[in-house]
N, C-alpha and C positions, 0 to 999 in steps of 0.2 A: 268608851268601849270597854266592855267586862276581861276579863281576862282570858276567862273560858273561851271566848266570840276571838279573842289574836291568836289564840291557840288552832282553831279552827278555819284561820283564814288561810295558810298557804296549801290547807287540802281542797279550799272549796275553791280557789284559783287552778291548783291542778286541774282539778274536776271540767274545770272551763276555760282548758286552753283551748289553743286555736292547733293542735296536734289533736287531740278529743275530737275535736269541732270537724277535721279531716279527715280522720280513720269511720266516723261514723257515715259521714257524705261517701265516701270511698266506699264501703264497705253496702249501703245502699244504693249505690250505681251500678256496683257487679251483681246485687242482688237479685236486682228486679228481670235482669236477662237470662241470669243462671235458672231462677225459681220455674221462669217461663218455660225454657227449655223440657225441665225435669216434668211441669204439667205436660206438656204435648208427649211425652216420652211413655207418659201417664195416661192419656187421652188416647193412645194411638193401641198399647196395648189393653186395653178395657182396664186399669187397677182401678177400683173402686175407692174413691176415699170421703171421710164423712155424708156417706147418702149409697143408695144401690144406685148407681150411676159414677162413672168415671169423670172427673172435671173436664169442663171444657177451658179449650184456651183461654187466656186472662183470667181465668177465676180468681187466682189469689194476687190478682192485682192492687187490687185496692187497698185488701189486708195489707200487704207489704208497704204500699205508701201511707197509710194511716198510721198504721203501728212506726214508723222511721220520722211521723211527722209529731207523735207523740213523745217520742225518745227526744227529737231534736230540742219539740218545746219545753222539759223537762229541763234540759241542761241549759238553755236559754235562758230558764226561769232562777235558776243558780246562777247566773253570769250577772244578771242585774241584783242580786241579793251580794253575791261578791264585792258588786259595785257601790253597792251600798256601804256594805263594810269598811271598805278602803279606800271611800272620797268618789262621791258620785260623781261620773262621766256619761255623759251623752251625748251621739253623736248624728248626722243628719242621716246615716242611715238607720238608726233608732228610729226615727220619728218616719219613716216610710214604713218600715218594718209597722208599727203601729198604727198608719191610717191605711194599709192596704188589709190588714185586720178590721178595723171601725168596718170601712164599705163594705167588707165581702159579710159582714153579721149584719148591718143595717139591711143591706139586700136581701137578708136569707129572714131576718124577721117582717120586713115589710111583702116578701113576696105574696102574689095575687094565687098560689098555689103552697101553702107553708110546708113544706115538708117534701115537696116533689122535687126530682133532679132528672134531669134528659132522661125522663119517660123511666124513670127505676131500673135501668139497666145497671148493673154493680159494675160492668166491667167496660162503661162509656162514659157514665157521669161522674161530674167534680162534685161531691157533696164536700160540706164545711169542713170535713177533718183532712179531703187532697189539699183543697189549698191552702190549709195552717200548714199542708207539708211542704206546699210551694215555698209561702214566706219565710219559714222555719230555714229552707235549704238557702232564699236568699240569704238571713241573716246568717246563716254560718258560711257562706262564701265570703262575707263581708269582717267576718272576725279573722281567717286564715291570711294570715300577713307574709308569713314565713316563706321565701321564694324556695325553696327544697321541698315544703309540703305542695306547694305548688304547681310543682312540678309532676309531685307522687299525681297532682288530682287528673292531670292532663296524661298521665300513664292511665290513667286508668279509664280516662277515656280511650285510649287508643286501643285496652283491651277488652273495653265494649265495642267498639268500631268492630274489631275485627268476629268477635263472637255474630254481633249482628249483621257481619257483612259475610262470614261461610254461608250463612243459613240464609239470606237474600240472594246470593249467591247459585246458590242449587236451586231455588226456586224458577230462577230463568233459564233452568233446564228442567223444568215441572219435578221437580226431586222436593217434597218436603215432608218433615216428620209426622205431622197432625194438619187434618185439613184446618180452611183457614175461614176462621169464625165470620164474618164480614163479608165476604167474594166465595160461593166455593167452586168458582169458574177460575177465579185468581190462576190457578195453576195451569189449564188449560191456554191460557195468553198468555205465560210465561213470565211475567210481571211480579216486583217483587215487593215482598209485605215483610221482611224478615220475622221477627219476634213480635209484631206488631198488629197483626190480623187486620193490617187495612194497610193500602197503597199510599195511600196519601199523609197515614201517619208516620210510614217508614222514610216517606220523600219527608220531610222534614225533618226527620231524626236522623237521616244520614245527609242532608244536609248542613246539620250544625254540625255532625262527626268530620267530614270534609273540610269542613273551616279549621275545626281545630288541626287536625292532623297537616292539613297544610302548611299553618300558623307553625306545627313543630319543624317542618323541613325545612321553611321560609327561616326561621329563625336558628336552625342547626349549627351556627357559627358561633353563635353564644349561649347555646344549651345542651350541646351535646361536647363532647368528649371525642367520641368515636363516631370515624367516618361510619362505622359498617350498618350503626346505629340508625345513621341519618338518614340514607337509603334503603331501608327496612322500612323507615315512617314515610319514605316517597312511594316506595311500591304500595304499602298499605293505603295512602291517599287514594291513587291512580284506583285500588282493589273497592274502595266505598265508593267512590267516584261512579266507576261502571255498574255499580248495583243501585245509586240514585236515579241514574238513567235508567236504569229496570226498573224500577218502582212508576215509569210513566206517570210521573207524578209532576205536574208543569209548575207546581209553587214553588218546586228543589229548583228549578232551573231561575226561577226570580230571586230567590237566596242565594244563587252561585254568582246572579249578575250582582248581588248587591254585593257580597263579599270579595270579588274582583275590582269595583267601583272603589269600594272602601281601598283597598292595596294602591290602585292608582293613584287617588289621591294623596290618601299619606305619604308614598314614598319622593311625591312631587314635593310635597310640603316639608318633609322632613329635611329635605335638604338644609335650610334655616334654622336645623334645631343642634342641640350638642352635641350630637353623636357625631365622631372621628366621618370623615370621608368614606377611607376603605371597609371597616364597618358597614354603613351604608350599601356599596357599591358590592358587596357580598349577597347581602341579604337581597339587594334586587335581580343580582343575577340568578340565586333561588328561585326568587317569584316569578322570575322569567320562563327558568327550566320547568317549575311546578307547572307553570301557564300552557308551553308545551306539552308536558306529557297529557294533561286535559283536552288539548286538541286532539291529541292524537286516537285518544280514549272516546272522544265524539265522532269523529272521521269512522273510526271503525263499530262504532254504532249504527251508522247513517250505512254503514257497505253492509252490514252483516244482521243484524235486526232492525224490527219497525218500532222500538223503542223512542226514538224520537220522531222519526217521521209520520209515523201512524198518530200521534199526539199533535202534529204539527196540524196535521189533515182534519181531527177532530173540533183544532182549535177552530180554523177558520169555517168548518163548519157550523158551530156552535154559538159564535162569537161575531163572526162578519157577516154572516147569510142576514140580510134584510128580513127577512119571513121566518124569523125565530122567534119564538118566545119568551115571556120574561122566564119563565120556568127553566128553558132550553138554554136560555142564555149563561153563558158560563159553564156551561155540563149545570145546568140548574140552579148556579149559583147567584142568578139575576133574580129569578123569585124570593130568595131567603135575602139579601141584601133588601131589598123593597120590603119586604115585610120586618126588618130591623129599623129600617129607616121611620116608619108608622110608629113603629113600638117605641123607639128612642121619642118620639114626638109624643107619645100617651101616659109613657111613665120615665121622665126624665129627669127626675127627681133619685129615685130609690132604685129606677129599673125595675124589671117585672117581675125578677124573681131571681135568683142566685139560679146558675144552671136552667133555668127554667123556660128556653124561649118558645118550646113548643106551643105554649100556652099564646103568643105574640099570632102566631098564625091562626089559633082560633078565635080572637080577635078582629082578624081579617073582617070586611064584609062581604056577607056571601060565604063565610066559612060555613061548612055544614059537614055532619059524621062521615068519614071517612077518604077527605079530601086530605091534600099534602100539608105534611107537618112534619120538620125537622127542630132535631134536638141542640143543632151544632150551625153557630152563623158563619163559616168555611170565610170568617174577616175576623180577628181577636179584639181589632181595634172595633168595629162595629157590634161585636156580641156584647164585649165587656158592657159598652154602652148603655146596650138595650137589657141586659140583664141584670147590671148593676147599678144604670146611672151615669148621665153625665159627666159628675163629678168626683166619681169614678177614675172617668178615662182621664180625665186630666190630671187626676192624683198618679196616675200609671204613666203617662208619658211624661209629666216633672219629676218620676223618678228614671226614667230613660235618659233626659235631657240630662239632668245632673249627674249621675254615673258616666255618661258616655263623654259629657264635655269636659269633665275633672278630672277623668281619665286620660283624656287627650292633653293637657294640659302635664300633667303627670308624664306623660311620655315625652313630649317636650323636653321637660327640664327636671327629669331623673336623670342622675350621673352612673348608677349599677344600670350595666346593659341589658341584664339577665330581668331585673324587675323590670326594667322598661318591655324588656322582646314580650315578655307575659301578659304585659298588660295591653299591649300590641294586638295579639294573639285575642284577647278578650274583646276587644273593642267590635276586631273583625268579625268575631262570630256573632256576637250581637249581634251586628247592620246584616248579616246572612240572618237569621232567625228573623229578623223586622222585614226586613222584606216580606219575607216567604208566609209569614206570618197575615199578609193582607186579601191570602188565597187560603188560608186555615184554619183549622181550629185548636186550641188548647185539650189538650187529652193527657189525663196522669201517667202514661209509660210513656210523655215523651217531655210533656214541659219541664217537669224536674232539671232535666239536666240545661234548660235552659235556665232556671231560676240562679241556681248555681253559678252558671259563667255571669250573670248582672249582677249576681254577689262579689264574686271578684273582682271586676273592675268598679263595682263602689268603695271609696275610697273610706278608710279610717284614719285620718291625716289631722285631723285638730277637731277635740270635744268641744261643742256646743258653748259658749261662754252664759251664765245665766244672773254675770257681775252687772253690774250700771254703770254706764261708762267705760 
């Protein structure tokens, strides 16, 4: 190594800490809600910007996650040149990080439409530079080690949470700033889309906000300080809680059950691990209290709106009625499931195309112009498939398995409370986002901040060995 090259190294390691690595994920979480806001504020009083027409919602969506996925990749590409410098390290989440890139470029160059993504909508499809911002944001959840920055990043969820839950919030009293690009009946049913101009993308994105902000009050004994604190992050729970339930979105409600699941089991299992007793016996009395105020917040859903009931009625309409349709089935999601299941059978090798499933239903037989064709397979585990490939999915859930099992393992037999409650915290959201996730689809203003929390709980605990023997 030159001299010039040691000289330069402790700047090009600042460059790529895991503080850098924080501030920018942070700084791109508040981003993409604030930007939102300012367009509808934009939208609603005619300002005209770049074009004689006023932006519509989501416009600068994309922008913002492309541009945040190119910054990421930038200081990413410095982290390995660092590593370079100063004794190569590589770790198992490197090498996910780098085949979840392989599949999503095989896919987008093999696809049977090159260049197309969910029908050219900017403000609905994942073209290749959303998800270089997906993996970008996993791999920098997986560099931020530091339980204080950690802490900053789960802040700053909570002041996403609440940005997106005033504005979900009025919407189930039809009060919103810009109508809502997706539904513009939305308002009229009361139902709520926060910053997200669809129902079902907000039921999912306050459903992972719900896990976490939980996750803070469950664990308040070993991360907060102040009582007043703690109970600010219960009301604010309780405050998402009843806007997922606005959102009539019935995937949030399979991510709350999976996120409860996950709670019951660990704290049964936990008992066998190292944590103190009273420790313990704190934290479940939390997740007790938490567990109540949710009932309570359901109960008066069920007295005072048709938020869930009216969902309940649709279901078994849609779903049990003998005499439904594959189309009908699911609120429609029996047809797009069937026509993923053909696709995954035709191109399951490569997938059909990156983003591209519309193309799968013209495929169909008997497809002809201007029959049904969806952009979005409303299953992640089934889209990925069909649009990327078999082997794909299995690259994505061996990175599920190993972040969530190494994690749990981690929690086990961590001796700091604080990194264990966190990564606690991580695990649960996860199994809330998987769930919920087998009724959805992947959408850039909401996966991100999923990317993020399975960065966090993948572990960076011992570099790759590439010795013999």
């Amino acid at each position: 190594m030159s001299d010039e090259l040691k000289l330069k190294v402790p700047a090009l390691a600042k460059m790529t800490s895991d503080k850098v690595y924080a501030f920018i994920v942070m700084a791109f979480m508040v981003f993409l809600p604030v930007a939102e806001i300012i367009t509808e504020i934009m939208t609603k009083n005619k300002i005209k910007v770049f074009g004689p027409r006023p932006p519509y919602p989501s416009y600068f969506q994309p922008y913002i996650v492309g541009v945040f996925g190119g910054i990421l990749a930038l200081v990413i590409i410095l982290t390995f040149i660092s590593r370079i410098v100063n004794g190569f390290k590589f770790y198992v989440a490197d090498v996910f990080f780098f085949t979840l890139l392989g599949f999503m470029l095989l896919s987008m160059f093999c696809s049977v439409n090159f260049g197309v993504f969910a029908g050219g909508s900017k403000f609905y499809c994942e073209r290749p530079e959303i998800f270089l911002c997906y993996y970008c944001l996993y791999f920098a959840g997986t560099m931020i080690e530091d339980s204080g920055l950690r802490k900053k990043l789960f802040f700053t969820y909570f002041v996403v949470a609440i940005m997106q839950g005033v504005v979900a919030f009025l919407q189930t009293y039809k009060i919103e700033i810009a109508y809502c690009l997706y539904f513009s009946n939305r308002v009229s049913s009361r139902a709520a889309y926060g910053l997200l101009q669809n129902t079902n993308f907000y039921g999912t994105l306050s459903c992972l906000l719900t896990a976490i902000l939980s996750g803070l009050f469950i664990f308040s004994s070993k991360l907060f300080k102040s009582k007043a604190l703690k109970w600010i992050t219960y009301v604010a729970a309780l405050f998402v809680f009843y806007t997922m339930i606005g959102s009539c979105a019935r995937l949030a409600w399979l991510g709350f059950a999976g996120m409860n699941a996950a709670y019951v089991i660990s704290l049964i299992i936990m008992r066998k691990s190292t944590m103190d007793k009273e420790s313990l016996k704190k934290i479940t009395i939390d997740y007790i209290i938490m567990l109540a105020g949710y009932i309570v917040i359901i109960a008066l859903a069920v007295l005072f709106t048709n938020f869930i009931t009216g969902r309940i009625k649709a279901t078994v309409n849609d779903t049990l009625n003998k005499n439904v349709s594959d189309k009908d089935f699911g609120h429609g999601r029996g047809k797009i499931w069937k026509t993923e299941i053909e696709c995954i059978k035709r191109h399951w090798v490569t997938g059909i195309g990156l983003d591209n499933l519309a193309q799968a239903f013209r495929e169909m037989p008997g497809w002809k112009r201007g029959d049904y064709v969806q952009d979005k397979g409303h299953n992640e585990y089934l889209h990925l498939a069909a649009t990327q490939g078999i082997f794909a999915l299995i690259n994505y859930l061996s990175l599920i398995i190993y972040a969530v099992s190494t994690a749990v393992k981690r929690i086990f037999k961590e001796k700091d409370d604080v990194k264990r409650c966190i990564l606690w915290i991580c695990v649960t959201s996860v199994a809330a986002y998987l769930c919920q996730a087998m009724l959805s689809s992947s959408i850039m203003n909401v996966a991100p901040y999923f990317w993020i929390i399975l960065g966090l709980t993948t572990p960076r605990t011992k570099p790759i060995s590439f010795k013999k023997g």
